[in-house]
Each structure stands twice: as C-alpha cells, then as structure tokens.
ZARODO-782947 format. One record per residue (C-alpha): residue in three letters; x, y, z. Coordinates in steps of 0.2 Angstrom, whole numbers, padded with zeros to 4 digits, always signed. Each point is the difference from the previous one (the first is absolute). Layout:
ALAXYZ/...
***
This chain:
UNK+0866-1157-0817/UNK+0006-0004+0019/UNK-0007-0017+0006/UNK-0008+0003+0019/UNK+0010-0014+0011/UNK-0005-0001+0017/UNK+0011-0009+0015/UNK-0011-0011+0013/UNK+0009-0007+0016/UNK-0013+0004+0015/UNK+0011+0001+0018/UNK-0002-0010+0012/UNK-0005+0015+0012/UNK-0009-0001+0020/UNK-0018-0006+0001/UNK-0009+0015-0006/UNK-0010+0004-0019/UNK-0010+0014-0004/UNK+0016+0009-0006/UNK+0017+0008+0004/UNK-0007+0010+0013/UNK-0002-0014+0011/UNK+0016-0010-0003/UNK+0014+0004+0012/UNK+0015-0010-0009/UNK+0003-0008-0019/UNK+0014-0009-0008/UNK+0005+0011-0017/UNK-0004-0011-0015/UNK+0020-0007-0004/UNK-0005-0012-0013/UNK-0010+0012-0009/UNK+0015+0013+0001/UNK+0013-0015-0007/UNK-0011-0004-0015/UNK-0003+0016-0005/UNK+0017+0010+0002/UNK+0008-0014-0010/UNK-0013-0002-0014/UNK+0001+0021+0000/UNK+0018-0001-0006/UNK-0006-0007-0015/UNK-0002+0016-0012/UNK-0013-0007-0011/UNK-0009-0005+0017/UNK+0005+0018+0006/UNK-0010+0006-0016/UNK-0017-0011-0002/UNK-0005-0001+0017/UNK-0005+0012+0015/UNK+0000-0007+0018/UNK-0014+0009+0004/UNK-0004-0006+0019/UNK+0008-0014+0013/UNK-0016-0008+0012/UNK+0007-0003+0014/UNK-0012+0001+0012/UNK-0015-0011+0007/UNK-0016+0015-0003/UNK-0015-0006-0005/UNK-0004-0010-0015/UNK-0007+0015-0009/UNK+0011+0014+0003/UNK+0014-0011-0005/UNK-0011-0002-0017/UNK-0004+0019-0001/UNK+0018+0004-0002/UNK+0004-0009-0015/UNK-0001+0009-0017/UNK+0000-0009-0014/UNK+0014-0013+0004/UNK+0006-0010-0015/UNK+0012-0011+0013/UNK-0002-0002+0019/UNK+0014-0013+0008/UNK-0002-0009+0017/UNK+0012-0005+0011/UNK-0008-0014+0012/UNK+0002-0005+0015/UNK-0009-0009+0015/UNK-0006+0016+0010/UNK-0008+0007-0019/UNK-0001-0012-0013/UNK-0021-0003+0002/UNK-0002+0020-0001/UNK+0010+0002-0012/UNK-0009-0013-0010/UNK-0015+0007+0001/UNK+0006+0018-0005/UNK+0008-0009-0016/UNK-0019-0009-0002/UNK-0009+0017+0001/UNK+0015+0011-0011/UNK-0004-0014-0014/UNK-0018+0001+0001/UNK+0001+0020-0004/UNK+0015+0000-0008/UNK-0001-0018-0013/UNK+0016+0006-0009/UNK+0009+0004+0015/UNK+0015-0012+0001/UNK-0002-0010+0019/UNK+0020-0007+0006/UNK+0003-0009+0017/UNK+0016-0004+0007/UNK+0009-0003+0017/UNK-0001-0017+0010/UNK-0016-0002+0006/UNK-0005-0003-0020/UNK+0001-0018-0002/UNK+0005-0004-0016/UNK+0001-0019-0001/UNK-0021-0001+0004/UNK-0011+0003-0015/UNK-0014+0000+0008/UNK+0005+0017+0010/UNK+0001+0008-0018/UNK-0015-0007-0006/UNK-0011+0006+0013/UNK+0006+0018-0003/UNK-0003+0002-0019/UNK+0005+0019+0002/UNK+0019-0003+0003/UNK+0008+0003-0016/UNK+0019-0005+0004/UNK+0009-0007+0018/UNK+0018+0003-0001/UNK+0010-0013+0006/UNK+0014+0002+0014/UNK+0012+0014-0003/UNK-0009+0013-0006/UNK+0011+0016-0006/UNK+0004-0005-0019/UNK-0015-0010-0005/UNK-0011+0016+0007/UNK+0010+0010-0010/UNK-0004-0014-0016/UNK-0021+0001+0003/UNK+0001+0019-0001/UNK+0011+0002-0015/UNK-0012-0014-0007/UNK-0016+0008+0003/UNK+0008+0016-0010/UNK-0004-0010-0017/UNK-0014+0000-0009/UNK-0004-0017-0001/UNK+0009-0005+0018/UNK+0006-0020+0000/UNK+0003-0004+0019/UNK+0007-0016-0003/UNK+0017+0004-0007/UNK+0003+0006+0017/UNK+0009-0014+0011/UNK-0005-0003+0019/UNK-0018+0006-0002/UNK-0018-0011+0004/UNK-0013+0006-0016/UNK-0017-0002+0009/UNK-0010-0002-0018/UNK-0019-0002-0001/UNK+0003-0016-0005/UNK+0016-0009+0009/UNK+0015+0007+0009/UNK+0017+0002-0010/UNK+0017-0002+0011/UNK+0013+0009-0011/UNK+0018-0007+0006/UNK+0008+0003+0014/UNK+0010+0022+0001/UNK+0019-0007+0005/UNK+0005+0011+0015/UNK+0006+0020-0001/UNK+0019-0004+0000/UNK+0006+0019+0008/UNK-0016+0007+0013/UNK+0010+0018+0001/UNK-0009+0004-0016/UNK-0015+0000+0008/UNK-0001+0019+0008/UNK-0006+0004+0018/UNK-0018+0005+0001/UNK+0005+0009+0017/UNK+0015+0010-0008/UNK-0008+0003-0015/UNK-0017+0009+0007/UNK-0012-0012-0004/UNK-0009-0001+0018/UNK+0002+0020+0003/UNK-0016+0001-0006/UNK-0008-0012+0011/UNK+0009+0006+0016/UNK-0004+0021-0004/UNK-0019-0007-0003/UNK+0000-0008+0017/UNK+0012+0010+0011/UNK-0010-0007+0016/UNK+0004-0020-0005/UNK+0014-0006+0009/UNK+0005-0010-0016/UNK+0014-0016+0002/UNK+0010-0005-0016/UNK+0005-0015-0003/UNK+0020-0004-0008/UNK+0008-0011-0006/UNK+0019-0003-0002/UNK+0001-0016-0011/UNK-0013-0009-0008/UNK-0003-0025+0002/UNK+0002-0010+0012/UNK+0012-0015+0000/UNK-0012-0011+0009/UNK-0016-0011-0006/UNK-0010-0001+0015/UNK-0018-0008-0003/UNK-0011+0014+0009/UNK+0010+0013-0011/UNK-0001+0008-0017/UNK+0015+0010+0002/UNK+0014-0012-0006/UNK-0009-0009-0012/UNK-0012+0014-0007/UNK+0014+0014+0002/UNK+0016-0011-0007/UNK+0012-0006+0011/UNK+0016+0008-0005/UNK+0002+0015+0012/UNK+0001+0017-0011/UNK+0005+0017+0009/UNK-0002+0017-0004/UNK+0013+0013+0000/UNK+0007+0003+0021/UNK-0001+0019-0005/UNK-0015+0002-0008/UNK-0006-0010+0016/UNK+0005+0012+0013/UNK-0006+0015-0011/UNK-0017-0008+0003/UNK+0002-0001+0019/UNK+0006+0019+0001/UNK-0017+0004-0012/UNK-0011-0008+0010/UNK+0007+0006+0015/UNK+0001+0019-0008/UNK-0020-0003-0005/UNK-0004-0004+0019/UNK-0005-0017-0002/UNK-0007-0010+0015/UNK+0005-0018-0006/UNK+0013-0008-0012/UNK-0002-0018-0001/UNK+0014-0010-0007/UNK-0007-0013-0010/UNK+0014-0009-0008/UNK-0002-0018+0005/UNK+0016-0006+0007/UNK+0006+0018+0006/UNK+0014+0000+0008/UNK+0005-0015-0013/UNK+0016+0012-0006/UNK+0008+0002+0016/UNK+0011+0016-0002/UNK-0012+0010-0011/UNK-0016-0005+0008/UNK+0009+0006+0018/UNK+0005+0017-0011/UNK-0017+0004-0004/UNK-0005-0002+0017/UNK+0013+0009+0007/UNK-0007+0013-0014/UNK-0015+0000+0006/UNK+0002+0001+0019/UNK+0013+0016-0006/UNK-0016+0008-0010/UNK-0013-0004+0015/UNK+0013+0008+0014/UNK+0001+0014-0009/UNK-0018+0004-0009/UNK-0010-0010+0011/UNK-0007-0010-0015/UNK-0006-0014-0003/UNK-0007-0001+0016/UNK-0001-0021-0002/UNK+0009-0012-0011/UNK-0005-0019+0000/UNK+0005-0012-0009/UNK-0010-0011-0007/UNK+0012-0015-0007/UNK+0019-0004+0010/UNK+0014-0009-0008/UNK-0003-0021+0001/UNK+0016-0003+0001/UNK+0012-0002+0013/UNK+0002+0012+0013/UNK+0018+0003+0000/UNK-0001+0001-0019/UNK-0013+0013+0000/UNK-0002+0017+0009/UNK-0016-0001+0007/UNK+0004+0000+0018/UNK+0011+0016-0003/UNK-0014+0008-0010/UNK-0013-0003+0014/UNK+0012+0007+0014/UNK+0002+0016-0010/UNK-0018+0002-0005/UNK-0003-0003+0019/UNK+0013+0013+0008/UNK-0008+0012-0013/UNK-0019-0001+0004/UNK-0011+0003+0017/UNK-0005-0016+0008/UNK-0018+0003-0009/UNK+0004+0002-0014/UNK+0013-0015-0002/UNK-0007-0015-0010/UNK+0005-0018+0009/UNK+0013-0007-0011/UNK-0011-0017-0007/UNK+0009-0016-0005/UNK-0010-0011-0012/UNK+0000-0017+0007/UNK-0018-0006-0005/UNK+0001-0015+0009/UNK+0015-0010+0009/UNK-0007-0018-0005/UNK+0010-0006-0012/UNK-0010-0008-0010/UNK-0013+0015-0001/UNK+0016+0010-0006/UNK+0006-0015-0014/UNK-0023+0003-0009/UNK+0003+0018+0000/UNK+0019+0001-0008/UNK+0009+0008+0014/UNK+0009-0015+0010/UNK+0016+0004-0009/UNK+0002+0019+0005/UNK+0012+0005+0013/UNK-0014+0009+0008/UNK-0008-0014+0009/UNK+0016-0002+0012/UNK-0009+0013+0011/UNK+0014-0005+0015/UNK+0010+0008-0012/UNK-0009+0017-0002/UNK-0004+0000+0018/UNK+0018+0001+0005/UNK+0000+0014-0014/UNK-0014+0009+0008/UNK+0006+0000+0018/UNK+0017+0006-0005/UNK-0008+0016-0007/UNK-0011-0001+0014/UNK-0017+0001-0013/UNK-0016-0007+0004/UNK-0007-0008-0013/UNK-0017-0007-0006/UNK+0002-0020-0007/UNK-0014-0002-0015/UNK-0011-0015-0003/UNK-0013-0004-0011/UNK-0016-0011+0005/UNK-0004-0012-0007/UNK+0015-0007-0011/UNK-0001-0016-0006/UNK+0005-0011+0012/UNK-0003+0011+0014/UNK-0010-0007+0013/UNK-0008+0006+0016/UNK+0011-0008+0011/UNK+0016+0006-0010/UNK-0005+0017-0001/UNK-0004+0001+0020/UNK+0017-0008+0000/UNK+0008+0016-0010/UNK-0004+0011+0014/UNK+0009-0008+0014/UNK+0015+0010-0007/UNK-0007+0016+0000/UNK-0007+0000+0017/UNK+0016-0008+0006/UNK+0010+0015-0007/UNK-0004+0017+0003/UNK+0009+0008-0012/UNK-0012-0008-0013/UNK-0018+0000-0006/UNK-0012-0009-0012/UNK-0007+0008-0014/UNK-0013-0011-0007/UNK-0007+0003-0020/UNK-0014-0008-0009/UNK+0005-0010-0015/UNK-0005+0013-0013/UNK-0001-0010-0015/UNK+0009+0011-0013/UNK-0008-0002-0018/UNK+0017-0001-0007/UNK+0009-0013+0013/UNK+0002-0017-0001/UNK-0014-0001+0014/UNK-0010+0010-0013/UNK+0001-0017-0011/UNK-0015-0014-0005/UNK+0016-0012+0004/UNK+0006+0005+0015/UNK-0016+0002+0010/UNK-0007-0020-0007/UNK+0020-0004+0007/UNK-0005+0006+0016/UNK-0019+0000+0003/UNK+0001+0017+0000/UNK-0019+0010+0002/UNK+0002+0018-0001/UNK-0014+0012+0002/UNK-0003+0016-0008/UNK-0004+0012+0016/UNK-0001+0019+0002/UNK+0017+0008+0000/UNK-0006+0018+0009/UNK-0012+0013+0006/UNK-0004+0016-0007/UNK-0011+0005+0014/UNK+0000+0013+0011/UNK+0015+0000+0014/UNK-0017+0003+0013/UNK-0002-0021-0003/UNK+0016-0005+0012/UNK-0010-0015+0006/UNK+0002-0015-0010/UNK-0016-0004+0001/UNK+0000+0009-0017/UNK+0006-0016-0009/UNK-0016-0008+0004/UNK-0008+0011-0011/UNK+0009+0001-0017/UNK-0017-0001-0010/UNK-0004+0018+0008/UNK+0018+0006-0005/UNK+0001-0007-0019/UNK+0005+0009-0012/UNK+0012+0006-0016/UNK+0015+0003+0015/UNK-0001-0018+0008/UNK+0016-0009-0004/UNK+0002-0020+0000/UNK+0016-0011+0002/UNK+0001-0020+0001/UNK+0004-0008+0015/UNK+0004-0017+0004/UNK-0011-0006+0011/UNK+0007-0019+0001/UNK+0013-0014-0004/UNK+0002-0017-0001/UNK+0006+0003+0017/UNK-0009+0011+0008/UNK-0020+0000+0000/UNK-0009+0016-0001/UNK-0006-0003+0017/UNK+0017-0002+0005/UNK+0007+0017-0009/UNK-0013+0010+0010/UNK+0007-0008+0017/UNK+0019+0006-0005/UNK-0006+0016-0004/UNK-0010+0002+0017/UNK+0014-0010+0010/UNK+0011+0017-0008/UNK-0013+0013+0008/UNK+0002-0012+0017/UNK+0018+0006+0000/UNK-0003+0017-0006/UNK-0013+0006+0014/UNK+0006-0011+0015/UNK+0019+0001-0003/UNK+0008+0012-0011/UNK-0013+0014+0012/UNK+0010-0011+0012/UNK-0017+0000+0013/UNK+0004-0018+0004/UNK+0017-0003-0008/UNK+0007-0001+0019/UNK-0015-0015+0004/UNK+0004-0009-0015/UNK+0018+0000+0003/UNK-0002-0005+0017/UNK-0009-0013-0005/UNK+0010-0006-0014/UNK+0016+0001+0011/UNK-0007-0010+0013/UNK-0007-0013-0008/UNK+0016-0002-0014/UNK-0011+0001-0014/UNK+0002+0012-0016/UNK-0010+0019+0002/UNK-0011-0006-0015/UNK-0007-0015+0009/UNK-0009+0012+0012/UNK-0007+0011-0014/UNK-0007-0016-0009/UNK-0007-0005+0016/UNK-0007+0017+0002/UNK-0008+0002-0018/UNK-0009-0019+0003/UNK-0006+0008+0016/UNK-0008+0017-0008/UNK-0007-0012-0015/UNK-0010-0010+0014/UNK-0004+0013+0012/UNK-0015+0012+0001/UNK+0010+0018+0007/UNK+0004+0017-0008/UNK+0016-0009-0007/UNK-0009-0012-0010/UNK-0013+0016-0006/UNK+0014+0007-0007/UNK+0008-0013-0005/UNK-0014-0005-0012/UNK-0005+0014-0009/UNK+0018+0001-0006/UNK+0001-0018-0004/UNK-0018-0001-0008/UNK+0009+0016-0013/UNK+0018-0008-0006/UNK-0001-0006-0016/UNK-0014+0012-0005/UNK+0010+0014-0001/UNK+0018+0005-0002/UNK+0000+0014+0015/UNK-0006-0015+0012/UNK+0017-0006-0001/UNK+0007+0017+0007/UNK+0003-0008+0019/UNK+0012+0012+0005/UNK-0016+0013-0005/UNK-0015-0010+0006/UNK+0009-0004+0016/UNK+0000+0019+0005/UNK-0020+0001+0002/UNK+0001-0016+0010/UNK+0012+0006+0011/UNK-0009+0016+0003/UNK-0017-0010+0004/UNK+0010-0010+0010/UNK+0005+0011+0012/UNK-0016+0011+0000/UNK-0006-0019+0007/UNK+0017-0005+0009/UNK-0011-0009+0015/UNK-0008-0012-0013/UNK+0015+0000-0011/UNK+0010-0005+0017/UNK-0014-0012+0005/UNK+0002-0010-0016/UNK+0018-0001+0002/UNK-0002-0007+0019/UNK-0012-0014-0008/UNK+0013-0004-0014/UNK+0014-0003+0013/UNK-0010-0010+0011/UNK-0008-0010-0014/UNK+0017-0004-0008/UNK+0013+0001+0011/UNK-0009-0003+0021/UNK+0007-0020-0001/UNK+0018+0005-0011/UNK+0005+0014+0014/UNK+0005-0004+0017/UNK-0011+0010+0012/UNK+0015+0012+0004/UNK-0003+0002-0018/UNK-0014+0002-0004/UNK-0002+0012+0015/UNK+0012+0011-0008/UNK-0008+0000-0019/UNK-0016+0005+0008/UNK+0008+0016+0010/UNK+0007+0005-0014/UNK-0015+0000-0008/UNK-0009+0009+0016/UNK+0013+0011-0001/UNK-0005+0006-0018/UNK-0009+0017-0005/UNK-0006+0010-0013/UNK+0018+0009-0003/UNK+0007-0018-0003/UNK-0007+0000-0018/UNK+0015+0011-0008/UNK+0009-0005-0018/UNK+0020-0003+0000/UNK+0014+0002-0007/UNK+0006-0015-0011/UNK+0017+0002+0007/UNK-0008+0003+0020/UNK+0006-0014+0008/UNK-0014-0002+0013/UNK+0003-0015+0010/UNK+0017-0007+0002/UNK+0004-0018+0005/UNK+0008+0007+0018/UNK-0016+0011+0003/UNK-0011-0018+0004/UNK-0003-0006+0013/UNK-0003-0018-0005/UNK-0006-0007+0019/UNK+0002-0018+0002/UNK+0001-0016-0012/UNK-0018-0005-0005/
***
C-alpha cells in the first residue's frame, strides 16, 4: 500500500491571508520540487509513496488542515518568512495524525540548539545541510516495517527522551543527477491552479560558497567548495520559465558571477530569452562574486542585465561591504576578501556606468555610532552610490547564531516580529504598535541584534534614525543644496551637518521631532521598522502636506546651529534658500542625479 507523503514549503508571498484569491505574487516552492524529483527517481520510492499535495501557500490554519488525507509523511522546508507557521501545522498534523512521520529541513532549523527540538516534541527528524540523498534515505526508511532512522547519516532524531545526531551525510559529489523541478513538471500544477499569481522562481546555477563570513550560514552551513550544475540544463531552465510567463527569476547562487565566462553566458542567455519572450520580467541577484573585480564577471553581468530591463524594473546592482572599519570586518571574518577594496569596484562601476547600492549591516561588532555616521560620508560624496542598510539577522546556523560568539562580543539579540499578515488597508505604521491585536498562527519572528560591546542599544536606535535623517532630507534631495552649502562653506564633511541636524530634532519640539519619535520609539521592536527607505515615504508625504512647519523647523535648526559658524553673507543665503522652498521641492532622486555640483555654489565670503 502507497504511503501519503505531503511537501510543506509556505512562500514568502505579499501581505495578504485569507487564501489565493487575495495574493497578487508567490515564489514557487523550489526546494520542495529539488527534494522530491530526486527522491522520485528512486523506483522503490516511485513505488511506496504518493506525493499527494505540495502547501505552498499561507491560507488559514484550518483550510490548510482540511486538505490533508491521511498523510503518513509530511516534510518541511523552513525558512525565516514560514518556519513558525509551519511549526504549528506540523503541531496540529501530529495531534490528528500521531503516526504521521513530522521532517524539518532548510536553514532556519537550528540544528546545533537542543532546546529548539525539545520544545517541539512533534518533529520527528531535522535533516541536516544538503538535503537531496538523505530525503531520499528517510523515505526508503519509513518503507520498513520496523523503520530504524539512525542508520541514516546527517539527520537530528528528536526522541521522547534525548536527541540523537547520526554523523555527518559527505556532500552529493555530481548535482546534475538531481532533475529540474521546472523541466520536469513539477510546479505545473501549482501555476495552472493559480493562473492569476504572478509566480517568481528562484535558480540556481551552482551550489557553496568559498567564504565563512560570521552573519552567514551559506559557507559554513552550505560547504565551501563551489559545485555547479550543468550550463545546458541551466539555460533550459531560463527558456522554461521564460516560456511559463514567469514574472521574476531570482538568481540565488551566492557568488554569481564567480565563473566569469559561464556566468556572463547565462546572462547573455537570459537577456537573449527576455528580448525575445518578454520573460522573466525581473532577475535579481541575490549573492555577487567576492572576489576581485577583474577576476570576476559581475560588472559585465550587471550591464547586460541593465541594457536588457526598463529602468523600473532594473535591480541596483549591491555590493556587500558591511562595514569599512577594519576591525568590524576582522569580528565578522570578511577583512581578507578582495571585496572590501570598494575603490576598486567603484572604478569598476563607473566604467560600465552602473549605479549601484553599497550594503552595511548595523550593528556589527565594533561598529560604532560615530564610525557608522562616518560610512556615509562616502556615499553622499558620490552620486553614483547609495547605502543600503540591514539589520543584523541573527541566522540560527551562523557563527552569530553561536552561545560563543555572542558571550565574545556582548552580543543581545532579540527575538521580534518578522512580518504582518494584515490587510494592505493598515499602510500606517502605526500598526506596529499594536501587534497584540494582530497575533496570530501567521506572525513570523527573526533575531536581531540589538547591541554590542561597542555600540549600546541606545546607541543602535540613533544610527538607525541618523539613516532615516539622510533618507527623508537628502536622498528626496529637499535640502541636499542647504546642506551642501553649508558643508562647503564652512570645510567640514556633509555628515557633520546631518549629525548636527539629528541632535537638533532629538532636542526640539516641531513636526520633525513628532516624526522623528514615533519611528524611533518602533526600531528594535519590529523588523519592518528598520525599512527607512519605506518609512521615509509617509514622512515625506506629511511633510509636504505641512511644508510651512516643516520649513519653519528647518529655519530654527540653521539658526540654532550654524547663525555664529556662517558669515552673515552666509547665512543670508542659507535662509533664502530656504524661503525659497515649496511643496514641489519634496521629490525623490535618482541615485545617479547629480543635484548639486561643486561649480553650481556659490560659497559667498570666508567666514
């Protein structure tokens, strides 16, 4: 008799529940399709069990429940954006259905903390790392008749009365033996189901990563030695998902680009498809090649993915720098990548005439305010740059994950809501001050670090807020041509002025400061807070609906700080310009608009 095996890996999808008829886009469940199609292949597999459903999406708890019949295994692949759900649909499949074999897998299970197991009793098995062959081992276990899980290598047995780690599964040695789940059929149901989802695949071209950075799993968690699949079976993939209309490909390798001469093929694939289906209509990339630019073909794979796309639907090319103190790059194990030589990839950029985003991650150990306030004098110095700032996501599997590493570094980390699965009528972030009203089964969580031996909590909140400072009042560019005046005039670095600026709003009493503090008083509650580039754009907008007061305060701020610095020739002119200002001054720009040129001001005399 057929075993019922069901495939669990919930999408993160937009903001709405209640069922498919309200979600507008999904990701199609690749790990799912991976594991399956290769343990499939096995005839005996092929044989004993039926793959009776895939749950993909986020519907409510009970009509995800309802759909089950009679499941003998149900598999999760787990994530940030599902693992709590998905935990509590294992919970309630193993209180109907005691015999019903419960396996977790994917990177957000974190495999080194027995606690975590013991508080979910209902988890049978948590496969570790690469998943493909010891899937394929549990189900031709549980054929038996008296199954005995711990002969199988590379799994975590989570037994009523301790927790058995079997020895470590050594790596798949050939990945082509794995089949496509896009060429072999396996979403076709999803996507004939759900013809109205604009569905985004996620692919993959080679599989590790050469580097061990602390905030990541993917080196140490995926193995280091880079693996890649077959360049042929890759481009049939692009011209499937391209044939099947799909809105997004994201290219999740996580040094792509790392190959130079295939990667740049694949691309050139890809733009080929796209110019001549119209699909994918988007390809980011999550993860560029870390090493040296002129030993990698990044910078010719973000021209040809920018001459192929419209401007709106072209991702900023992002480099990963984290930080550029050195000593905050030697705690997190990346001062020795060639990546960190951003003069080097700036020269690369500008060549191919790309503007691209610089990441950092707040707060690093070693980071402090003062350092990070000192990061973004380069971006606001060069146009063809912005900052992208991240939380530090404490990845359950990372060395930041670690009991040792944290005590090291002082580390506190709080375990905050992730998302909101609310109605997309709650734009106002207000929401976030009222998460009781919105618990339930679909809240996600994620640990953040809140503090470091250098940096204070206090501290962290005032980098993130110095970050909205820069996102409403320059990147909009409504006083990027005051500050610059002022920065020009009196010598001093563009970030000085903002400093000056934040210490103003913290002290005063006007609509900056209201603003200002309701966002402040939400970072480090909730993962969304951290969104500035978001948050910014309901500021922005109350802003201008109260431009007179929004101007007012700005008056205050110049004369306050700057009335003695400033000659009076000076001075005079900062406050025309800001006479001079209106509603239709409070406009986003392009990262590569250069606004102000040094010729265009006017500095007036020598203070």
């Amino acid at each position: 008799m057929s075993k019922n095996l069901y495939m669990c890996q919930i999408t993160p999808a937009d903001e709405t529940i209640g069922g498919m008829s309200k979600c507008e886009w999904a990701f199609l469940p690749y790990t799912a399709g991976v594991l399956w199609e290769y343990a499939h292949c096995n005839e005996l597999i092929k044989d004993r069990y039926v793959l009776k459903d895939t749950i993909v999406f986020r519907d409510p708890l009970d009509d995800v429940l309802d759909k089950l019949d009679q499941p003998d295994v149900v598999a999760f692949c787990c994530y940030v954006w599902n693992t709590s759900f998905q935990c509590i649909i294992a919970e309630k499949i193993k209180e109907k259905y005691p015999n019903c074999l419960i396996v977790v897998g994917g990177p957000h299970i974190p495999v080194k903390q027995d606690e975590w197991f013991k508080a979910r009793p209902y988890i049978d098995i948590a496969a570790v790392n690469e998943g493909e062959e010891i899937f394929e081992n549990i189900l031709l276990e549980g054929i038996n008749d008296n199954p005995d899980y711990s002969k199988i290598n590379g799994i975590i047995l989570n037994g009523t009365n301790d927790i058995l780690r079997t020895p470590k599964h050594p790596r798949m040695k050939d990945l082509d033996v794995i089949p496509s789940p896009y060429l072999t059929g396996f979403f076709e149901k999803i996507m004939n189901d759900y013809p109205d989802v604009k569905f985004h695949a996620t692919w993959e071209s080679n599989r590790g990563c050469p580097f061990k950075c602390s905030f990541c799993d993917w080196g140490g968690l995926t193995y280091q030695k880079v693996k890649i699949f077959d360049i042929n079976r890759c481009k049939d993939e692009i011209t499937y998902i391209a044939d099947k209309k799909m809105f997004a490909m994201w290219i999740s390798d996580a040094n792509f680009g790392i190959f130079k001469k295939r990667d740049v093929e694949l691309v050139q694939h890809l733009v080929d498809t796209y110019n001549k289906e119209g699909y994918p209509e988007f390809f980011p990339t999550l993860g560029y090649a870390k090493t040296p630019p002129k030993r990698n073909g990044v910078a010719e794979i973000q021209r040809l993915i920018r001459e192929a796309l419209p401007d709106n639907k072209t991702p900023s090319p992002r480099v990963a720098i984290q930080s550029f103190d050195h000593d905050t790059l030697t705690n997190i194990r990346r001062d020795n990548l060639s990546i960190t030589d951003l003069d080097l990839i700036v020269d690369s950029q500008k060549q191919n005439d790309v503007p691209f985003e610089v990441e950092l991650i707040i707060p690093l150990p070693g980071m402090t305010y003062n350092s990070f306030v000192a990061d973004w004098e380069y971006f606001l110095q060069n146009d063809s740059s912005d900052g992208m700032i991240y939380p530090a996501m404490v990845l359950p599997n990372s060395e930041f994950g670690s009991v040792e590493y944290q005590s090291k570094y002082k580390i506190k980390v709080r375990n905050m809501p992730y998302n909101y699965f609310v109605s997309k009528d709650f734009s106002d972030r207000r929401i976030y001050t009222s998460l009781d009203k919105f618990k339930n089964e679909h809240l996600e969580y994620a640990d953040i670090i809140v503090e470091t031996f250098s940096m204070s909590e206090s501290n962290v909140i005032k980098c993130w807020m110095f970050y909205w400072v820069i996102e409403c009042f320059w990147y909009h560019i409504v006083l990027k041509d005051i500050v610059s005046y002022i920065s020009k005039c009196l010598n001093i670095p563009l970030v000085e002025v903002f400093k000056k600026m934040q210490t103003y709003i913290l002290n005063s009493y006007g609509i900056i400061n209201e603003r200002y503090s309701e966002l402040e008083s939400l970072v480090n509650k909730s993962y969304f807070a951290y969104d500035m580039k978001s948050q910014k754009f309901q500021d922005i907008k109350f802003f201008q609906e109260h431009h007179e007061f929004f101007f007012h305060d700005v008056t205050t701020f110049i004369s306050d700080a700057y009335k003695n610095d400033l000659n009076d020739e000076q001075f005079t002119e900062t406050i025309e310009m800001i006479k001079r200002k209106d509603d239709s001054d409070f406009y986003y720009r392009d990262v590569t608009q250069n606004i102000i040129d040094g010729g265009e001001i006017e500095l007036g005399g020598a203070p």
